[in-house]
Every structure is written in C-alpha cells, then in structure tokens.
C-alpha positions, 0 to 999 in steps of 0.5 A: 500500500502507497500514500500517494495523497490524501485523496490517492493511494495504490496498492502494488505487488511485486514478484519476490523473485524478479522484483518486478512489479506484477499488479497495480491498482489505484485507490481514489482519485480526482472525484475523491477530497480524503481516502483513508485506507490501511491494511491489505489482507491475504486469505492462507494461500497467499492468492486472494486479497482484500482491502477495507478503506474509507473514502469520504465517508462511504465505506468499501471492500476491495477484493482483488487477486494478482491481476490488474483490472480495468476501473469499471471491473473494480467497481462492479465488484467492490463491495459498499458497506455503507450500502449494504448496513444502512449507514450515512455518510458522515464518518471521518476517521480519527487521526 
C-alpha cells in the first residue's frame, strides 16, 4: 500500500523473485477530497486479497487477486458497506 495523497493511494505487488512489479491498482482519485485506507489482507494461500478503506465517508471492500483490472471491473465488484448496513455518510476517521 502507497500514500500517494490524501485523496490517492495504490496498492502494488511485486514478484519476490524478479522484483518486478506484477499488479497495480489505484485507490481514489480526482472525484475523491480524503481516502483513508490501511491494511491489505491475504486469505492462507497467499492468492486472494482484500482491502477495507474509507473514502469520504462511504465505506468499501476491495477484493482483488494478482491481476490488474480495468476501473469499471473494480467497481462492479467492490463491495459498499455503507450500502449494504444502512449507514450515512458522515464518518471521518480519527487521526
């Protein structure tokens, strides 16, 4: 996961072996005023990932393996939590 401003961030892999980058993915972008995101989690075999960031009060679930997508293939299956609990979007995290 890199900052790249408070409105940006990609989330990058590279091969252990090369050291080459094998997957990117950005994260916000110029619709976004502040995107706050953290962790990425892996499932046991290391092939699936996931990744829970706030983006300007909505809340999201990024799933994502180890191939780049296109913008319109993240976001028909990015999951919107706010959606799916009923709530506002009025939450900002605490620095």
């Amino acid at each position: 996961m890199t900052k790249c401003s408070d409105s940006e961030y990609y989330v990058k892999q590279y091969s252990l072996e090369s050291y080459e980058l094998t997957f990117e993915e950005k994260v916000g972008g110029e619709d976004t005023d502040f995107i706050k995101a953290k962790d990425v989690e892996q499932n046991s075999t290391g092939d699936l990932f996931a990744l829970a960031y706030l983006n300007d009060g909505q809340f999201n679930l990024r799933t994502f393996g180890t191939v780049t997508r296109s913008l319109s293939d993240i976001q028909k299956e990015e999951f919107n939590i706010n959606e799916a609990l009923g709530l506002d979007t009025f939450t900002m995290p605490i620095s």
